[in-house]
TIDO-676106 format. One record per residue (C-alpha): x, y, z; residue number from 1. Coordinates in steps of 0.25 Angstrom, whole numbers, plus 5000, padded with zeros to 4 digits. Layout:
BEGIN
+------+------+------+-----+
|   c1 |   c2 |   c3 | pos |
+------+------+------+-----+
|    X |    Y |    Z | NUM |
...
+------+------+------+-----+
END
This chain:
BEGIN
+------+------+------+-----+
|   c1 |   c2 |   c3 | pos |
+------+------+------+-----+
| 5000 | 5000 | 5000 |   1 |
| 5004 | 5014 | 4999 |   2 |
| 5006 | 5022 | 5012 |   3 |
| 5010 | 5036 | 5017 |   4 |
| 5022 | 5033 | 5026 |   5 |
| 5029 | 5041 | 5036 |   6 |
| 5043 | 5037 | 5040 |   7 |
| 5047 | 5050 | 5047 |   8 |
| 5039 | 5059 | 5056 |   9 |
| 5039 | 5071 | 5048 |  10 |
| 5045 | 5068 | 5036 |  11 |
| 5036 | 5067 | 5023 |  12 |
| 5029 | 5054 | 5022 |  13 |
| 5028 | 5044 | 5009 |  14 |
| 5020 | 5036 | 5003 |  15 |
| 5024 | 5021 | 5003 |  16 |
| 5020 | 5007 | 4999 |  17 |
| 5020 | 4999 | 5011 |  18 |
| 5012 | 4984 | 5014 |  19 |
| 4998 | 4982 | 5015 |  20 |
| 4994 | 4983 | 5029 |  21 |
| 4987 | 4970 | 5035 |  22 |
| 4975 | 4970 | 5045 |  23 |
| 4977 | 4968 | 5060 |  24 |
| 4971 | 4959 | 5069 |  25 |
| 4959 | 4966 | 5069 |  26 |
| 4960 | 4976 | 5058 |  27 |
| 4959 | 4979 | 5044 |  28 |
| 4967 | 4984 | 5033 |  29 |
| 4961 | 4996 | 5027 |  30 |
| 4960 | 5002 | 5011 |  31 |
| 4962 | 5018 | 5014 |  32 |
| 4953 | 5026 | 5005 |  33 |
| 4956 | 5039 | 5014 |  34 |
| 4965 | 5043 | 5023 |  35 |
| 4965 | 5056 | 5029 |  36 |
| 4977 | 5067 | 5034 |  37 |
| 4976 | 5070 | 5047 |  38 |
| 4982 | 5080 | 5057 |  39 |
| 4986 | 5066 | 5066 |  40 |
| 4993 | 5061 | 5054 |  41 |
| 5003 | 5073 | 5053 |  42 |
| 5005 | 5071 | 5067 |  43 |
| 5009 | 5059 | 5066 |  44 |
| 5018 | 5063 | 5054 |  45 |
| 5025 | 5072 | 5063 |  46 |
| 5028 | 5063 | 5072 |  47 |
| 5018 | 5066 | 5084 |  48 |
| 5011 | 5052 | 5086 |  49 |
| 5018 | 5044 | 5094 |  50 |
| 5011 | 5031 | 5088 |  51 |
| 5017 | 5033 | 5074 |  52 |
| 5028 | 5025 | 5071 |  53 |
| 5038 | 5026 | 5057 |  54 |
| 5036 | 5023 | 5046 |  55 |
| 5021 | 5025 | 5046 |  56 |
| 5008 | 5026 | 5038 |  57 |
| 4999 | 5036 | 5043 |  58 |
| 4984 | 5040 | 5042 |  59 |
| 4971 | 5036 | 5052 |  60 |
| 4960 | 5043 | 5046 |  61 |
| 4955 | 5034 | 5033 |  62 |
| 4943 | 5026 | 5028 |  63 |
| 4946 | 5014 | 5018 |  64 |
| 4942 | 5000 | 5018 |  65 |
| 4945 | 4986 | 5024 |  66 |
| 4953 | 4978 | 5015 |  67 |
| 4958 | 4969 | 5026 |  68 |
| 4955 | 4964 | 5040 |  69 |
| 4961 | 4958 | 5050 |  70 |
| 4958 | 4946 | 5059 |  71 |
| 4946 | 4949 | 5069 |  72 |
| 4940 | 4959 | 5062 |  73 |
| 4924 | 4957 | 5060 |  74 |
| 4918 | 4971 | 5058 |  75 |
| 4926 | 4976 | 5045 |  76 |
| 4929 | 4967 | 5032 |  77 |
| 4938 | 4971 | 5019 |  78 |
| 4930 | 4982 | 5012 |  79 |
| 4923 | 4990 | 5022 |  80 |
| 4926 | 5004 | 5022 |  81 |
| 4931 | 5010 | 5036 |  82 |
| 4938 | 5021 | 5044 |  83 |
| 4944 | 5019 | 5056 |  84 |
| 4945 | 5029 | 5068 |  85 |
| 4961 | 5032 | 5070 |  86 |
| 4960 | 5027 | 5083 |  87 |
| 4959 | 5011 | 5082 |  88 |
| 4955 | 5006 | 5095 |  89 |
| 4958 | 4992 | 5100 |  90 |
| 4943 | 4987 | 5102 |  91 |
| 4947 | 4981 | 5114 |  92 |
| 4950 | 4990 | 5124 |  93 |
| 4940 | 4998 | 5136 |  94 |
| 4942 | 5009 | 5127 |  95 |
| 4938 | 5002 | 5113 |  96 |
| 4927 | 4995 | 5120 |  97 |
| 4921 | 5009 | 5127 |  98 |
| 4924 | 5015 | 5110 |  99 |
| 4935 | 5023 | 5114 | 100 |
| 4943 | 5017 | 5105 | 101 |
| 4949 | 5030 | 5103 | 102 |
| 4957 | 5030 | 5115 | 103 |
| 4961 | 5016 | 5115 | 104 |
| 4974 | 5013 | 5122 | 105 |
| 4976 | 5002 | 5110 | 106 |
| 4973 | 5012 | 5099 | 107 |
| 4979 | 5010 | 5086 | 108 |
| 4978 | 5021 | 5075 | 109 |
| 4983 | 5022 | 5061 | 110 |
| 4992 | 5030 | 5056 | 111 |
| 4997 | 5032 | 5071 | 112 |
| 4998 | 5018 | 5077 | 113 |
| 5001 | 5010 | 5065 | 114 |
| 5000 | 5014 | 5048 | 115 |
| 4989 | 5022 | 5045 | 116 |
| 4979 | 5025 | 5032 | 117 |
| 4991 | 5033 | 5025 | 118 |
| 4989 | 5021 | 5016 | 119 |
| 4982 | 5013 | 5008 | 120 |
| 4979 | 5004 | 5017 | 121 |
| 4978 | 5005 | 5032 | 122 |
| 4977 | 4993 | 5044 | 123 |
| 4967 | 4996 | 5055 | 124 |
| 4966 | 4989 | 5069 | 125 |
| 4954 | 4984 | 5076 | 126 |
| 4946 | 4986 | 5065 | 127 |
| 4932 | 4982 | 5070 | 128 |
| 4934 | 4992 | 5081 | 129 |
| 4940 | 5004 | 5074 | 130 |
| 4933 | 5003 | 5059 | 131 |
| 4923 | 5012 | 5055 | 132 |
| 4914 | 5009 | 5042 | 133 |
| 4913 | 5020 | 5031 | 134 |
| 4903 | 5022 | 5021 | 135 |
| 4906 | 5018 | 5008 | 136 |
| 4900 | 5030 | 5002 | 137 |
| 4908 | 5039 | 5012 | 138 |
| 4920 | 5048 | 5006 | 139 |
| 4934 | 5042 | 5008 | 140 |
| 4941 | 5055 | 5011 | 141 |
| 4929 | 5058 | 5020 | 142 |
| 4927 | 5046 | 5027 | 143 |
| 4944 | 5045 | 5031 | 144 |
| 4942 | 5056 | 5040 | 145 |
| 4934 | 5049 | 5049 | 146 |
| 4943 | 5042 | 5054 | 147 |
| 4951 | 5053 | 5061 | 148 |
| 4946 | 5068 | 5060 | 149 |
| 4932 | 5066 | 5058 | 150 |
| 4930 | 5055 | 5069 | 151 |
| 4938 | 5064 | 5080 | 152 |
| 4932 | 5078 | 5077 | 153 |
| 4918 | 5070 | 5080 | 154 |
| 4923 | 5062 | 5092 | 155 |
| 4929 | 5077 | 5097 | 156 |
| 4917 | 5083 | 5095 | 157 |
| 4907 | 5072 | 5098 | 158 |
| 4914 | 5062 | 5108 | 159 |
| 4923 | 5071 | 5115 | 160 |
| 4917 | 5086 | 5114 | 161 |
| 4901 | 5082 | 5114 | 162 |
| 4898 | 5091 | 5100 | 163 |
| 4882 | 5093 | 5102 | 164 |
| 4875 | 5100 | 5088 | 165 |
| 4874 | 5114 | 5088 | 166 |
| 4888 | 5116 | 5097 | 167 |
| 4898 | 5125 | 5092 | 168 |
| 4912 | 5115 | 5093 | 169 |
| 4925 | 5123 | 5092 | 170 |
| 4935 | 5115 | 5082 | 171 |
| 4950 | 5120 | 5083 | 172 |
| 4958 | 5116 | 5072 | 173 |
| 4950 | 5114 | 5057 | 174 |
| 4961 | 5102 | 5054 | 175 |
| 4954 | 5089 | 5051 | 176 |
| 4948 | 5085 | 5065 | 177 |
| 4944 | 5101 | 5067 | 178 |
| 4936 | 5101 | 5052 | 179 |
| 4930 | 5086 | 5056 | 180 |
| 4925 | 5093 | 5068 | 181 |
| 4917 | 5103 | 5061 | 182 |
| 4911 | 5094 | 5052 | 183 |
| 4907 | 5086 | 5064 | 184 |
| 4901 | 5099 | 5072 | 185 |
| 4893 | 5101 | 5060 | 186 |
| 4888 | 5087 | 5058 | 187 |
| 4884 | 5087 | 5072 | 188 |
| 4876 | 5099 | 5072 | 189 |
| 4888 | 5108 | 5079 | 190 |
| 4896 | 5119 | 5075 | 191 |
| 4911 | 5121 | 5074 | 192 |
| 4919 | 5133 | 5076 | 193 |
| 4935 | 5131 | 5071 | 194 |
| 4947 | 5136 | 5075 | 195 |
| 4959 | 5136 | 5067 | 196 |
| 4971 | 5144 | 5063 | 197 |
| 4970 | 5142 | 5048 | 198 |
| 4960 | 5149 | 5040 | 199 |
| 4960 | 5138 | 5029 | 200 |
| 4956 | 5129 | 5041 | 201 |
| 4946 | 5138 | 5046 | 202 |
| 4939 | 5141 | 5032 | 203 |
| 4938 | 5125 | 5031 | 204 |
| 4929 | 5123 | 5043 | 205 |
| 4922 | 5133 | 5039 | 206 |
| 4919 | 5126 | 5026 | 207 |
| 4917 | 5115 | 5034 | 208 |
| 4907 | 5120 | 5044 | 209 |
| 4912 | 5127 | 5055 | 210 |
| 4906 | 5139 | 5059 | 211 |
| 4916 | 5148 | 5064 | 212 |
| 4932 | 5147 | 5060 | 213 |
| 4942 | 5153 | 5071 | 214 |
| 4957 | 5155 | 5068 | 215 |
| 4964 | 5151 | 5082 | 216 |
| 4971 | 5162 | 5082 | 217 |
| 4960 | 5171 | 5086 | 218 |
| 4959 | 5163 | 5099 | 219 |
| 4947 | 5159 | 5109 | 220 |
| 4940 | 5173 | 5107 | 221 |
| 4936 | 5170 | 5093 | 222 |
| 4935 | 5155 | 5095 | 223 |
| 4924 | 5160 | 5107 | 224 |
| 4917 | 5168 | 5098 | 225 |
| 4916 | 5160 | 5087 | 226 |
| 4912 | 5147 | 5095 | 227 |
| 4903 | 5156 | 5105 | 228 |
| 4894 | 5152 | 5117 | 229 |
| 4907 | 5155 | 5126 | 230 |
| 4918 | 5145 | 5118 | 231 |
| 4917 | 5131 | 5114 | 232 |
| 4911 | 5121 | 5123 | 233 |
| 4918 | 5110 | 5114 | 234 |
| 4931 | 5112 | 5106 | 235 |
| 4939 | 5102 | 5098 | 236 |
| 4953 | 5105 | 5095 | 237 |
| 4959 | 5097 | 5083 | 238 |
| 4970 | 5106 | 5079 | 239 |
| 4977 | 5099 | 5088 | 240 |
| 4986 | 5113 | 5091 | 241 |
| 4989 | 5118 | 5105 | 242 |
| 4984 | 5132 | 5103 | 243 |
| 4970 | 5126 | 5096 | 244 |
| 4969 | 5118 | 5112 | 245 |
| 4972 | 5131 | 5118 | 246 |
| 4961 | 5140 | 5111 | 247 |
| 4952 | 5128 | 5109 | 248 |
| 4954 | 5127 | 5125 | 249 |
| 4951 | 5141 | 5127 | 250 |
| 4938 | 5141 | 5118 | 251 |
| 4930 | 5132 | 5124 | 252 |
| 4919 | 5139 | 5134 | 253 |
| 4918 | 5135 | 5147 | 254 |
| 4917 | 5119 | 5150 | 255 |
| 4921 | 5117 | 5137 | 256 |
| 4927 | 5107 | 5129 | 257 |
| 4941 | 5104 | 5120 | 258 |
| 4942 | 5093 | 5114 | 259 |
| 4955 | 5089 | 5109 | 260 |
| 4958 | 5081 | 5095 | 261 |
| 4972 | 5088 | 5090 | 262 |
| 4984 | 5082 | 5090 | 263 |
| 4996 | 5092 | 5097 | 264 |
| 5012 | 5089 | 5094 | 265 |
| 5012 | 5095 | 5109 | 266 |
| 5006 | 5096 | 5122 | 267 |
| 4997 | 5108 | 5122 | 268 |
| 4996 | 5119 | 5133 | 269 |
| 4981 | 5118 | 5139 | 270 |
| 4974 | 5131 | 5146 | 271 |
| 4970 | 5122 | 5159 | 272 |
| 4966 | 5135 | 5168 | 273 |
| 4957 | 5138 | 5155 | 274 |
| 4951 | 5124 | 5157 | 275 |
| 4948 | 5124 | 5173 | 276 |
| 4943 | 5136 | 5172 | 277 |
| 4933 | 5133 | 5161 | 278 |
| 4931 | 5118 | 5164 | 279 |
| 4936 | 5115 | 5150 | 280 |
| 4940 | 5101 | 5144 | 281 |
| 4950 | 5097 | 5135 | 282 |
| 4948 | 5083 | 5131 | 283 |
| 4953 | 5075 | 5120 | 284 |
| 4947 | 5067 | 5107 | 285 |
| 4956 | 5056 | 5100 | 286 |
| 4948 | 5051 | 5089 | 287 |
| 4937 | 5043 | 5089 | 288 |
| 4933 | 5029 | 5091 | 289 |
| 4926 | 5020 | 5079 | 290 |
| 4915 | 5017 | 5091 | 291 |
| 4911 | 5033 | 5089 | 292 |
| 4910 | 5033 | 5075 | 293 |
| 4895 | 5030 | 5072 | 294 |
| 4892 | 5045 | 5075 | 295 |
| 4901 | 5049 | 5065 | 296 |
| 4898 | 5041 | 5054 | 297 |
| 4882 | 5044 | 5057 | 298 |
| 4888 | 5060 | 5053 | 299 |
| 4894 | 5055 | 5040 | 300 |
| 4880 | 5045 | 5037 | 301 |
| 4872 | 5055 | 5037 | 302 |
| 4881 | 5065 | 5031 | 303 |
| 4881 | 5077 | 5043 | 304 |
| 4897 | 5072 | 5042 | 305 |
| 4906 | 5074 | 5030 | 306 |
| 4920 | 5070 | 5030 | 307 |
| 4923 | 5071 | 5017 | 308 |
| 4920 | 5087 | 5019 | 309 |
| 4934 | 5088 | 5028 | 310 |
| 4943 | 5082 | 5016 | 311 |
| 4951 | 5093 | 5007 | 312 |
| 4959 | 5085 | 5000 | 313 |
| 4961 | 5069 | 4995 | 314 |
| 4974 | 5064 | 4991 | 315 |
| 4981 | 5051 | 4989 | 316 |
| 4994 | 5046 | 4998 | 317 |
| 5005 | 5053 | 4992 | 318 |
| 4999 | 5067 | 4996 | 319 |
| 4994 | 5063 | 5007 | 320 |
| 5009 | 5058 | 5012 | 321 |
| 5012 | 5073 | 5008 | 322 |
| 5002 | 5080 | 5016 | 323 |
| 5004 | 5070 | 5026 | 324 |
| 5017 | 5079 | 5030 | 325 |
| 5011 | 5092 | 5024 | 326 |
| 5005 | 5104 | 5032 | 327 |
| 4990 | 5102 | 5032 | 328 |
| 4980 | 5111 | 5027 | 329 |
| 4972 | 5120 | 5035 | 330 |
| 4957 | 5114 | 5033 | 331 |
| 4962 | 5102 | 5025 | 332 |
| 4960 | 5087 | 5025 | 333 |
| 4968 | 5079 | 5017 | 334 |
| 4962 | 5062 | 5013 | 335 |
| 4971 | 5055 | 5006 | 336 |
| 4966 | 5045 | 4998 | 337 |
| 4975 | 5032 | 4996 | 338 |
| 4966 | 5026 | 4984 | 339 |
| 4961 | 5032 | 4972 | 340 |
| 4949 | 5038 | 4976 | 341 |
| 4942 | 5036 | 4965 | 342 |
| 4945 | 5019 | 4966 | 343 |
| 4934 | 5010 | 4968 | 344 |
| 4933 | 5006 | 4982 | 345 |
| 4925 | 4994 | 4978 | 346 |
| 4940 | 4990 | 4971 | 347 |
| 4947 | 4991 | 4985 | 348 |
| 4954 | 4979 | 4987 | 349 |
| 4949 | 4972 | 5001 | 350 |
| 4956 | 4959 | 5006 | 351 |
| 4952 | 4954 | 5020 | 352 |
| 4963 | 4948 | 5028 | 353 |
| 4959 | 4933 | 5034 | 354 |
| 4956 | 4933 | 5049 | 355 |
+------+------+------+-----+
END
């Protein structure tokens, strides 16, 4: 198969042949149809991820389908059509069993813990725990995303911070999780106000439904008065900057809540004085577990939810290895495509493995 391969943190990956992978005990070998950049993958590129290991393949957000399964699998056979959250739980621990599979103390992810959908072909682990069925109909581009961005702005927004429909949700950072978030807010009935520092970024989530654009640099003032009714009573920060935690901290009102999604290089400065005196949380949201995905789905059923609206731009491998090590840009979302996309999925090659 063909793979984007990084053999230095850093450095510019390539794009290589490397074997087919084979499907764990208990987990599949997938076809990538989509594979989506995200912010984590250049983190891990940089060499901030701790559970990366070189030469590697990265990539977690994807959609394809089962080519190959691996002994005890029962839920998923060669052919279906799947994404998978990035965080794979173990299925077996108090965690998995409660659905928490997000925090698992066995977790595994691709592109992190072991080679990811930089490719054309990806292994998965406990698959009957960890896969989720897409719609045959359903964009490629469109339904990769689920498996990171979209899923975690909705668990942020829903799971973590409580979103209810006509709330006004205060998004900092329009990045991939940030414009999920306001797509969510909207499908939800809510309302999202964003902060960003780049006005390309700004001008996005506007296109995409928010209702106010703040640049950072005009500071909790103007976040205030944009999100009104005395700052924000939930906040999601997903630019995964220190000073975004700052003002997001210092927007909320009163009892308020941050939820935290973004990645920093570096342990943050935190006004704790500001949260005593105003009773303020700051929790975190990691993902989000294949049990939680029903709700999700049900948005992109019935159309209230679009994925397919975030993606700027599809590509195939060898660009997306370059952009892999390239600034991103402001307000964009970059799929890449491994397979033609125009290729007739019904001509996809599936071959199950013998239990």
């Amino acid at each position: 198969m063909r793979a984007v391969r990084i053999t230095a943190f850093g450095a510019p990956p390539e794009v290589v042949d490397l074997p087919d992978p084979t499907p764990p005990v208990g987990g599949v070998v997938v076809r990538v149809e989509a594979t989506g950049l995200c912010a984590s993958d250049r983190f891990a590129w940089a060499g901030h991820d701790g559970d990366v290991t070189l030469p590697h393949v990265p990539g977690h957000e994807l959609v394809g389908h089962v080519v190959a399964t691996g002994a005890g699998v029962t839920r998923f056979r060669a052919g279906d059509r799947v994404t998978t959250p990035f965080v794979c739980g173990c299925g077996a621990c108090p965690d998995c069993r409660a659905g928490r599979a997000q925090v698992c103390p066995h977790q595994q992810q691709p592109g992190f813990t072991h080679d990811g959908s930089f490719a054309e072909l990806v292994a998965l682990h406990h698959a009957d725990h960890n896969l989720v069925p897409v719609p045959d109909d359903a964009d490629a581009a469109g339904a990769a995303l689920l498996g990171c961005r979209v899923a975690t702005a909705h668990r942020a927004l829903v799971g973590r911070g409580g979103l209810t429909s006509g709330e006004r949700v205060l998004v900092l950072g329009a990045g991939g999780v940030g414009l999920a978030a306001v797509l969510i807010a909207s499908a939800l009935g809510a309302e999202a106000v964003v902060a960003d520092p780049s006005p390309a970024a700004r001008a996005r989530a506007v296109e995409l439904g928010a209702v106010a654009a703040v640049d950072t640099a005009d500071g909790p003032v103007a976040v205030h008065g944009a999100v009104g009714d005395g700052g924000a009573r939930l906040a999601v920060e997903a630019a995964g900057r220190a000073d975004a935690l700052d003002l997001g901290v210092r927007s909320l009102r009163r009892q308020g809540t941050l939820v935290q999604v973004g990645l920093l290089a570096r342990e943050p400065v935190v006004p704790v004085p500001l949260m005593i005196a105003h009773e303020l949380t700051v929790t975190g949201s990691h993902g989000m577990a294949a049990a939680d995905y029903p709700e999700l789905m049900a948005l992109v059923a019935d159309g209230r939810l679009d994925p397919g609206r975030l993606v700027t731009r599809r590509t195939g491998l060898d660009a997306l290895a370059g952009a892999l090590a390239a600034a991103p840009e402001p307000g964009g979302i970059l799929v890449g495509l491994p397979r033609d996309p125009a290729a007739d999925r019904s001509a996809l090659p599936v071959q199950p493995v013998p239990g």
